[in-house]
C-alpha positions as CSV (number, residue, x, y, z in Angstrom):
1,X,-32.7,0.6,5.5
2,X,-31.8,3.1,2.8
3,X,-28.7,2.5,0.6
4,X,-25.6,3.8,2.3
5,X,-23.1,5.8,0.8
6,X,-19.3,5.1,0.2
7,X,-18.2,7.3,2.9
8,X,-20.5,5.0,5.5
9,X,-18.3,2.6,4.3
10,X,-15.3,4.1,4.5
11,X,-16.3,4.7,8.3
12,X,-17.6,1.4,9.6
13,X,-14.0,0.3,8.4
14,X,-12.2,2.2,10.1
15,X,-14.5,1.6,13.6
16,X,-14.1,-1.9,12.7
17,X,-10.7,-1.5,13.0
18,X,-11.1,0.3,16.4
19,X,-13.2,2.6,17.8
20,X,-12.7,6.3,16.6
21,X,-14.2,9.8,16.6
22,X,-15.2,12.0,13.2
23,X,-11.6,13.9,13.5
24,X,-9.9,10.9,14.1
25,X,-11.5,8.6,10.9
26,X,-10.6,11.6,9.1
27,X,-7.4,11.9,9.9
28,X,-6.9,8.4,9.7
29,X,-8.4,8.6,5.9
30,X,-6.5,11.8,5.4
31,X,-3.4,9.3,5.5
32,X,-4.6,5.9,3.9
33,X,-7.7,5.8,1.6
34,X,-7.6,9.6,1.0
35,X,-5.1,8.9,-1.8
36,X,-7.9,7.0,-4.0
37,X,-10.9,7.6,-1.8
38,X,-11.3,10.9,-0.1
39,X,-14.1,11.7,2.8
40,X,-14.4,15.2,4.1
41,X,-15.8,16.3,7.3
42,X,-18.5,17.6,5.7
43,X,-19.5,13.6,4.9
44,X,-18.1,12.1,7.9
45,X,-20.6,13.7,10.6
46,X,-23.8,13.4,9.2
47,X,-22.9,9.8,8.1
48,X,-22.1,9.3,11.3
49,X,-25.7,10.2,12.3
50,X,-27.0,8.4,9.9
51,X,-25.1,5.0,10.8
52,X,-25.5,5.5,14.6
53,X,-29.3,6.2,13.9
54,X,-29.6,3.0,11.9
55,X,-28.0,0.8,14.7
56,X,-24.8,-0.1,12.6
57,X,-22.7,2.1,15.0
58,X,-22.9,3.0,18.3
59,X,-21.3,6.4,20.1
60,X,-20.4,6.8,23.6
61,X,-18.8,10.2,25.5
62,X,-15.2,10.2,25.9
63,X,-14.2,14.0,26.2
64,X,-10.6,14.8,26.3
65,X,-9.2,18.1,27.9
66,X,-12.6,19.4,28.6
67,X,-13.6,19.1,25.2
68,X,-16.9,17.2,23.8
69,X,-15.7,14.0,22.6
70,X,-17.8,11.3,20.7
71,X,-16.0,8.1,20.2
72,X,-18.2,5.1,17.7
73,X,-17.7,1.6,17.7
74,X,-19.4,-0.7,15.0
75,X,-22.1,-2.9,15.9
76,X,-22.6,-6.4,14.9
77,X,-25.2,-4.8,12.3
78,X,-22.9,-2.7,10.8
79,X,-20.2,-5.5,10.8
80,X,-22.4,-7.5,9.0
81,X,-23.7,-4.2,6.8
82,X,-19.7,-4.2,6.3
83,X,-19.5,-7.9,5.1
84,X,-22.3,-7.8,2.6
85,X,-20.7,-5.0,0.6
86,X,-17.4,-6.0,0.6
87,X,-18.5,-9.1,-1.0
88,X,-20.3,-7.3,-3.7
89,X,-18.5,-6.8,-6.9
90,X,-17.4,-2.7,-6.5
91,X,-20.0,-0.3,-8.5
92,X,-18.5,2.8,-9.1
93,X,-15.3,3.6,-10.5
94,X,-14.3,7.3,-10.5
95,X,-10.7,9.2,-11.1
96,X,-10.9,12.4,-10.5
97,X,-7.9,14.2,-11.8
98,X,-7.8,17.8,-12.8
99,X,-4.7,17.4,-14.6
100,X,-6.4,14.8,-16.2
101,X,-9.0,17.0,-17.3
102,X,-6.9,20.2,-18.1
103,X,-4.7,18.1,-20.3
104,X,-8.3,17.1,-22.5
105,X,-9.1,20.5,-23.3
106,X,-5.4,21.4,-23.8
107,X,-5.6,22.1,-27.4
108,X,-6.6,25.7,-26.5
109,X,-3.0,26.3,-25.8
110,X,0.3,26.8,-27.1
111,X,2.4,23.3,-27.2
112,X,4.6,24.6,-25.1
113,X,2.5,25.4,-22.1
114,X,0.0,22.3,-22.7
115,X,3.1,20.2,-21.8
116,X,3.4,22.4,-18.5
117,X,0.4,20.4,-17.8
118,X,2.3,17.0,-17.7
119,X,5.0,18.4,-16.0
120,X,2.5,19.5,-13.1
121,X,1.0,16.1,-13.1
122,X,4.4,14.6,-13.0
123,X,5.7,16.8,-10.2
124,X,2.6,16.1,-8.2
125,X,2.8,12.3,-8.5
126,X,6.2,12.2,-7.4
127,X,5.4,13.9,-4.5
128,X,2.5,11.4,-4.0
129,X,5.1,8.7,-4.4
130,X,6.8,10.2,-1.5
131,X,4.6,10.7,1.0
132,X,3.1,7.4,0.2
133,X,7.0,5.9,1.1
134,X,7.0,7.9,4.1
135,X,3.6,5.8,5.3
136,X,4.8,2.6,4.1
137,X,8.2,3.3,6.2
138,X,5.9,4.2,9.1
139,X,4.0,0.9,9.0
140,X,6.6,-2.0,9.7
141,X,4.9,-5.3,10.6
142,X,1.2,-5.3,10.7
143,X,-1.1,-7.8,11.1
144,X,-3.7,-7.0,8.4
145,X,-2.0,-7.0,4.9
146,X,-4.7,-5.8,3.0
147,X,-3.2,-1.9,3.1
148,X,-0.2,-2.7,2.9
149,X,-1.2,-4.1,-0.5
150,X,-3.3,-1.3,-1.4
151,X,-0.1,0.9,-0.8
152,X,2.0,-0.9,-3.0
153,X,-0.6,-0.6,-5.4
154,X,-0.4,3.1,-5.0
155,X,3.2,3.3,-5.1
156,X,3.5,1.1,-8.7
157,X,0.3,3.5,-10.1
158,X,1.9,6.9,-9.1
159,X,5.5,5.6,-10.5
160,X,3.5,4.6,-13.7
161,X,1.9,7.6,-13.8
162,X,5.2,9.5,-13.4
163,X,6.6,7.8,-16.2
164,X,3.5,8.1,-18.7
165,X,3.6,12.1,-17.9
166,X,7.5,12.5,-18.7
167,X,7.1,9.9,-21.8
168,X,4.0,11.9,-23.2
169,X,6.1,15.3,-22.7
170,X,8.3,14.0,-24.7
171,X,5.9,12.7,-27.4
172,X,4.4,16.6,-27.5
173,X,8.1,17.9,-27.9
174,X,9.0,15.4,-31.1
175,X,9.7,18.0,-34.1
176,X,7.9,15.8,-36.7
177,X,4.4,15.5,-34.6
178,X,4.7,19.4,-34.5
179,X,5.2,19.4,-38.4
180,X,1.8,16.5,-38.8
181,X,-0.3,18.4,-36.6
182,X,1.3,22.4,-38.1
């Protein structure tokens, strides 16, 4: 079998968890591993395919309102597909963040609107912060604790980062690091 991609991953988890169709592992990611992992439709479907071709899920019909339905359940190869890469040290680290990036190349502008950058960043991971509250509120008592771990993680990063943005505004802003760098 060919090496399976991150988002194959993402969706024998979920089907693990219970069975699911494509809109409904996406919406599902859209609220949980979309804040450090994202998967798009666009991924979703023909993984899918893929997985259900290669035995590791299986779908069955279950239309709803008239509507074509698929519904997938994993397999006992795809839970053990699961198993063997979870317990193999994690290969790729990626952050993706535009602000991120903007703020590398901010030099080409004006002090005053690079730090516009940071305060972008900051606004946007306060309001990560708090709709990353809203799911832990949502949660209560659950019997797996491993996202609700992952969430806390979340919320301690995006507080960090919060912080870092309004202390590096700050840093930009200093009269005498305008007078080393003038």
């Amino acid at each position: 079998m060919e090496q399976l991609s991150a988002t194959a991953y993402v969706i024998l988890g979920f089907v693990r968890n219970e069975p699911r169709s494509g809109y409904e592992i996406k919406a599902v990611v859209d609220n949980s591993t979309r804040f450090f992992w994202a998967a798009s439709y666009g991924q979703i479907y023909p993984e899918l395919k893929r997985l259900s071709e290669a035995g590791l899920i299986v779908g069955s019909d279950s239309p709803t309102g008239g509507r074509k339905r698929t519904v997938y359940e994993i397999t006992a190869d795809g839970e053990e597909e699961l198993r063997a890469w979870l317990r193999q040290a994690p290969q790729t680290f990626e952050m993706r963040d535009e602000g991120l990036l903007k703020l590398f190349f901010a030099n080409a502008l004006p002090r005053e609107e690079a730090v516009e950058i940071l305060r972008a960043m900051r606004a946007q991971r306060l309001a990560i912060n708090e709709r990353l509250r809203a799911i832990e509120q949502m949660k209560g008592e659950v019997e797996d604790p491993f996202p609700m771990i992952v969430l806390r993680g979340g919320l301690e990063f995006t507080e960090w980062f919060a912080d870092w943005c309004e202390r590096i505004e700050a840093q930009l802003l200093e009269p005498a690091l305008d007078e080393r760098s003038g």
